[in-house]
C-alpha positions as CSV (number, residue, x, y, z in Angstrom):
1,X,32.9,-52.2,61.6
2,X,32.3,-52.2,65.5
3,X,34.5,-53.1,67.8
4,X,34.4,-55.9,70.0
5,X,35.8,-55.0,73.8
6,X,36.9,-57.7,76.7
7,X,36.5,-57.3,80.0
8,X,40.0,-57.2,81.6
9,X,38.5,-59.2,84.6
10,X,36.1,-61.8,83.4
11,X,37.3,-61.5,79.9
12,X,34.2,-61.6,78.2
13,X,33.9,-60.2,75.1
14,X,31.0,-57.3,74.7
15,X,29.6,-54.9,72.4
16,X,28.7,-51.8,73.9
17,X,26.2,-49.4,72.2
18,X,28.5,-47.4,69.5
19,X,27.8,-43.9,71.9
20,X,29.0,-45.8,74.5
21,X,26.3,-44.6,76.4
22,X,23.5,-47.3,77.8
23,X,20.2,-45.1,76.8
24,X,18.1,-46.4,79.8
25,X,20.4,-46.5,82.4
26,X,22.1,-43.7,82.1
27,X,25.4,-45.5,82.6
28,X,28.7,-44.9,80.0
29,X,29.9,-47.8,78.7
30,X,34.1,-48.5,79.2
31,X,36.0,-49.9,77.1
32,X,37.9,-51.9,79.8
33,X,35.4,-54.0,81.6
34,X,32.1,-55.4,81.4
35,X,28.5,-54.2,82.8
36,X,28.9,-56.3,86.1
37,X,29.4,-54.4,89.2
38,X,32.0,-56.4,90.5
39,X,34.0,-56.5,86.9
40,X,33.8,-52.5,87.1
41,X,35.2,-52.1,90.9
42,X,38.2,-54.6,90.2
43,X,39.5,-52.9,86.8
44,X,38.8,-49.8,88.0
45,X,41.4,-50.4,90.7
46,X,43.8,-52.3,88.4
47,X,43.9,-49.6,85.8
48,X,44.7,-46.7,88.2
49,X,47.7,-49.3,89.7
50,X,49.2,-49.4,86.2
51,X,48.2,-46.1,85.4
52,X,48.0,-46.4,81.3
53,X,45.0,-45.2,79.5
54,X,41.9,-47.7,79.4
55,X,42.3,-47.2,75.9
56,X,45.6,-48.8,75.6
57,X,44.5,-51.3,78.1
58,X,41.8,-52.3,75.9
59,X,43.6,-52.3,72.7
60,X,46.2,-54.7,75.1
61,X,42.9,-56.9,75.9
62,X,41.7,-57.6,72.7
63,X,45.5,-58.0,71.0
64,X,46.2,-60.7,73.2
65,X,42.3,-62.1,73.3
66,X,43.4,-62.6,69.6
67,X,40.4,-60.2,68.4
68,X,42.7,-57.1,67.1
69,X,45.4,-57.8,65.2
70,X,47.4,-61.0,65.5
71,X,48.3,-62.4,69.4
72,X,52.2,-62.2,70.2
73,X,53.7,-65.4,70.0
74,X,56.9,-66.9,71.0
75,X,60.0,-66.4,67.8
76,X,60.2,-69.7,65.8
77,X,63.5,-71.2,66.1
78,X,64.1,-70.6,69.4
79,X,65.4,-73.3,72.0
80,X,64.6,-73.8,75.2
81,X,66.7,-72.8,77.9
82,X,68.9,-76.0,79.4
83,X,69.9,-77.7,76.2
84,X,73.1,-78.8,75.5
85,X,74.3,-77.1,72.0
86,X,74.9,-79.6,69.4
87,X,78.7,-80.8,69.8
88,X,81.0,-80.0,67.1
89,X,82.6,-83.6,66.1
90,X,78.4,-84.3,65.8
91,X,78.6,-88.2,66.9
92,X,80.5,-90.2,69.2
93,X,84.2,-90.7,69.3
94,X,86.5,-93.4,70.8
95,X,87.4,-93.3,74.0
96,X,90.5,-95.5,74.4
């Protein structure tokens, strides 16, 4: 099975050829952005500000694009942040 790749700036998704080489351009294929010009200048520049592997970052891309693997979601059960706890009495009481 191929894999899929997205572009860490436009994130498109794309299928380079499985050499990773484009045979009549002459160009090699990343697995971090897209065949635009613009696309390869921006994450070029990103990726040597993080400095991580653009394998990592592309196994980052497609994790969260939801293509590899599951995405990361929030832990069920948790509350939101400003909410009173539940008191302990649970109800009302009389105030006399």
């Amino acid at each position: 099975m191929r894999t899929v790749y997205v572009c860490l700036n436009c994130a498109c998704f794309y299928l380079p050829p499985e050499s990773m080489t484009y045979p009549r351009l002459d160009y090699q294929a990343s697995p971090v952005h897209c065949s635009l010009p613009e696309c390869r200048s921006a994450v070029e520049d990103a990726v040597a500000r993080v400095g991580v592997p653009e394998d990592v970052m592309a196994r980052w891309a497609r994790r969260a694009a939801g293509v590899d693997g599951e995405p990361r979601r929030p832990r069920p059960g948790r509350r939101a942040r400003g909410r009173r706890p539940a008191s302990a009495a649970g109800g009302r009481s009389k105030l006399l």
